[in-house]
Backbone as a chain_set.jsonl record, in Angstrom:
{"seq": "XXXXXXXXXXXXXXXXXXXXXXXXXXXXXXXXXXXXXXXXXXXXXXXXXXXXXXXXXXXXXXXXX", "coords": {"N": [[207.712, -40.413, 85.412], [205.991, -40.613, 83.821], [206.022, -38.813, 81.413], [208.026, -40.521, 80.277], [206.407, -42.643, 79.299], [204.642, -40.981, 77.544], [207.026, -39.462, 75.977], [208.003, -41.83, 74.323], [205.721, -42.953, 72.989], [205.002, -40.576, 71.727], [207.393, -41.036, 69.706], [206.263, -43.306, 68.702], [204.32, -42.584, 67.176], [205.417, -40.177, 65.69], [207.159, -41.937, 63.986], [205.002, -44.262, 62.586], [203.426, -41.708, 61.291], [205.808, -40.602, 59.926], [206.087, -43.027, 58.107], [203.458, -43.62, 57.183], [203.636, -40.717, 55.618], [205.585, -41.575, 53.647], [204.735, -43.361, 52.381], [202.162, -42.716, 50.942], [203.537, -40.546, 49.785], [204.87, -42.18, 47.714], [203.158, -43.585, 46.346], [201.877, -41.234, 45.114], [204.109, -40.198, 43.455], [205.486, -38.382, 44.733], [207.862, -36.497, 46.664], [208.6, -36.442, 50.137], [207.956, -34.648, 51.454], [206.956, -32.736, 49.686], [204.349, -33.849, 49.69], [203.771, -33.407, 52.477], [203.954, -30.508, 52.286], [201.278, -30.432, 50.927], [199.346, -31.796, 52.51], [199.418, -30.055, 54.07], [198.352, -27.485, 52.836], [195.691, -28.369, 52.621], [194.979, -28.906, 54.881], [195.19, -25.988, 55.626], [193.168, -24.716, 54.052], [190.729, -25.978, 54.912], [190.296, -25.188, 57.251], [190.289, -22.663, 56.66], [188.152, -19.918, 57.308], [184.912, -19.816, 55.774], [183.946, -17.052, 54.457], [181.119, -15.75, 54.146], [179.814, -17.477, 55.573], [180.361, -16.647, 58.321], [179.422, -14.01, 57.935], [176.864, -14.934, 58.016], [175.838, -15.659, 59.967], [176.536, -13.742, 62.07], [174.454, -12.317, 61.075], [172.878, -13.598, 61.911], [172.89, -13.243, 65.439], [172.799, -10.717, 65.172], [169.962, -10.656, 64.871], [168.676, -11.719, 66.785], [169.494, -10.509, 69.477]], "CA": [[207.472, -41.641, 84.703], [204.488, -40.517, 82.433], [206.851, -37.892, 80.335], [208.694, -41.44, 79.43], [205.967, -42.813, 78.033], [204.477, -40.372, 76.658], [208.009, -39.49, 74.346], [207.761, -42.911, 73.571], [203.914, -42.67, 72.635], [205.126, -39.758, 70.284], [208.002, -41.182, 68.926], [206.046, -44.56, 68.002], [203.438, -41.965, 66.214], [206.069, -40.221, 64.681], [207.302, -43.131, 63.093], [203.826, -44.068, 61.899], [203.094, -40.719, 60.338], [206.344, -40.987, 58.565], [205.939, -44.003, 57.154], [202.563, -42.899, 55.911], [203.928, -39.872, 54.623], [206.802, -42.041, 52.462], [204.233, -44.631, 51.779], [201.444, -41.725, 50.12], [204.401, -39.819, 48.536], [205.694, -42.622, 46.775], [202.252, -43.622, 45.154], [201.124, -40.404, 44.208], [204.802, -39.724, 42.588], [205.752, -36.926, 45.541], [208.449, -36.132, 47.759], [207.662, -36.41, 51.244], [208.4, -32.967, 51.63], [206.025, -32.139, 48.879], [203.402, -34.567, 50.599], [203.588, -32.387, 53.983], [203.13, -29.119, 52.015], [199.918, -30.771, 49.895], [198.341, -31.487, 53.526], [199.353, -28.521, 55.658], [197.61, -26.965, 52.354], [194.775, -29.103, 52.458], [194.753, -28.377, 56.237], [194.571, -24.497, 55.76], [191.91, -25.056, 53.254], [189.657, -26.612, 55.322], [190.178, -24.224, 58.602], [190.022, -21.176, 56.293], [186.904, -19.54, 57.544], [184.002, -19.349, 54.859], [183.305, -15.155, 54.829], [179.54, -16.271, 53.662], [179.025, -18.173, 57.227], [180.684, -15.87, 59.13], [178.692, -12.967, 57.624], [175.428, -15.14, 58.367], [176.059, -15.798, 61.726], [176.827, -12.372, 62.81], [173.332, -11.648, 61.37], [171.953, -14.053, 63.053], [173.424, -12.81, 65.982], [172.316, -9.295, 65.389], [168.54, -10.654, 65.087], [168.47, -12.551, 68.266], [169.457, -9.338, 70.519]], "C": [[206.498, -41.431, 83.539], [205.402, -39.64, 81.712], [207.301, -38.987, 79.657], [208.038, -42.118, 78.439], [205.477, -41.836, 77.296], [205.572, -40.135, 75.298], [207.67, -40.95, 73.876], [206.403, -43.214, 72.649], [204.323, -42.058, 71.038], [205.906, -39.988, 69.355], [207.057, -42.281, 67.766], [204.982, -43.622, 67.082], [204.073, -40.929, 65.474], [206.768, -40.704, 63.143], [205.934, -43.714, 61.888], [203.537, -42.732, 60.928], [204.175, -40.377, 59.294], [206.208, -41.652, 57.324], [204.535, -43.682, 55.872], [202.917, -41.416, 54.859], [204.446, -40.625, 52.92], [205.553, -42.525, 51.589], [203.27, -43.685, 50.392], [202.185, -40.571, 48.87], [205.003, -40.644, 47.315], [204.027, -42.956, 45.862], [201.803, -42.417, 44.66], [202.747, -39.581, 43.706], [205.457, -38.511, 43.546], [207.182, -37.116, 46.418], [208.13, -36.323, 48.745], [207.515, -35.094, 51.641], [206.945, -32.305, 50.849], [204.378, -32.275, 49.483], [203.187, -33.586, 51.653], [203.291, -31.382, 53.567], [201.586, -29.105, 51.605], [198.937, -30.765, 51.283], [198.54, -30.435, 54.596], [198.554, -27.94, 54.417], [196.25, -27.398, 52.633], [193.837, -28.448, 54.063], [194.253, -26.352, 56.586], [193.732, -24.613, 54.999], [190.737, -25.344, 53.845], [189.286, -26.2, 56.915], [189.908, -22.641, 58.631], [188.569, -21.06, 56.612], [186.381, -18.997, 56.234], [183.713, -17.619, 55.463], [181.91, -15.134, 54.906], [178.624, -16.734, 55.67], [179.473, -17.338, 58.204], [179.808, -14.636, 59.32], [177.254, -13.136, 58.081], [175.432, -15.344, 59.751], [176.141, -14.601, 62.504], [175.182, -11.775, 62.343], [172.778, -11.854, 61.727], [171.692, -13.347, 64.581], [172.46, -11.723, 66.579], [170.834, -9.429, 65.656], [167.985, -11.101, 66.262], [168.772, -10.92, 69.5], [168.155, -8.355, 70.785]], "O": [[206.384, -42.111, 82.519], [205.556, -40.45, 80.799], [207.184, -38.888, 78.436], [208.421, -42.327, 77.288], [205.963, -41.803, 76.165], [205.335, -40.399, 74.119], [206.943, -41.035, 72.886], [206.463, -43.783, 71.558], [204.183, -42.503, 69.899], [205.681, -39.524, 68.238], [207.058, -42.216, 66.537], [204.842, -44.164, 65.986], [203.419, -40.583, 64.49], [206.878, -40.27, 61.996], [205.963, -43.578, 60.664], [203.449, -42.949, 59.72], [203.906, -39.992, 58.156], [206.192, -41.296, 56.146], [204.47, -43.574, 54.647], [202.534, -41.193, 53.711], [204.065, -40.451, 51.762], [205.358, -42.207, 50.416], [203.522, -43.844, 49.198], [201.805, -40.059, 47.816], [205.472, -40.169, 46.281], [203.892, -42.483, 44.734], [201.23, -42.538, 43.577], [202.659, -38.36, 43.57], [205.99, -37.616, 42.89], [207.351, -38.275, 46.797], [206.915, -36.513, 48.682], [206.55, -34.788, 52.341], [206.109, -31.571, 51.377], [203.53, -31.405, 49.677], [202.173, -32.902, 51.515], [202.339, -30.867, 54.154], [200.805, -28.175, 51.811], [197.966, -30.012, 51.349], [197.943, -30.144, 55.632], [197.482, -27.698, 54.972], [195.559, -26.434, 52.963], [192.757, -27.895, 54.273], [193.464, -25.766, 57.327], [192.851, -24.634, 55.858], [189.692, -24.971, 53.311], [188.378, -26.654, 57.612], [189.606, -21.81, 59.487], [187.788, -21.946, 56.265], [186.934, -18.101, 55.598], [183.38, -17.212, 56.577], [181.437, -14.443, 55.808], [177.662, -16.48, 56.395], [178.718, -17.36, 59.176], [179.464, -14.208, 60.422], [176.505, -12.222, 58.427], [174.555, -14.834, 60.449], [175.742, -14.612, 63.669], [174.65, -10.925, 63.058], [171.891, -11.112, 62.15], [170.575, -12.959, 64.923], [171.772, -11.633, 67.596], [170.29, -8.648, 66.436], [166.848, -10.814, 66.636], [167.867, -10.577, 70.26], [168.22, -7.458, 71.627]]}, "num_chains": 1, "name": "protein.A"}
């Protein structure tokens, strides 16, 4: 019984994230297609690990031992 709602859950937030897709592609002039690449970019952008913080952290790291 919970698998049922749940699909249902995901469809109704499917639907939703469509609509926002259409709705954001049509004012900024896009595709929706185009839209989904702009935030999966946006999305690796903002998960890409800084090298800078990574680099400071590991020396932190090293000073604490």
């Amino acid at each position: 019984m919970g698998g049922k709602k749940s699909r249902v859950r995901s469809f109704k937030c499917d639907e939703v994230l469509w609509q926002a897709l259409q709705d954001a592609a049509d004012r900024g002039g896009r595709t929706v297609s185009d839209q989904i690449r702009f935030l999966l970019e946006i999305g690796l952008c903002l998960r890409e690990p800084d090298p800078t913080v990574g680099a400071a952290k590991a020396r932190e790291a090293g000073r604490r031992k």
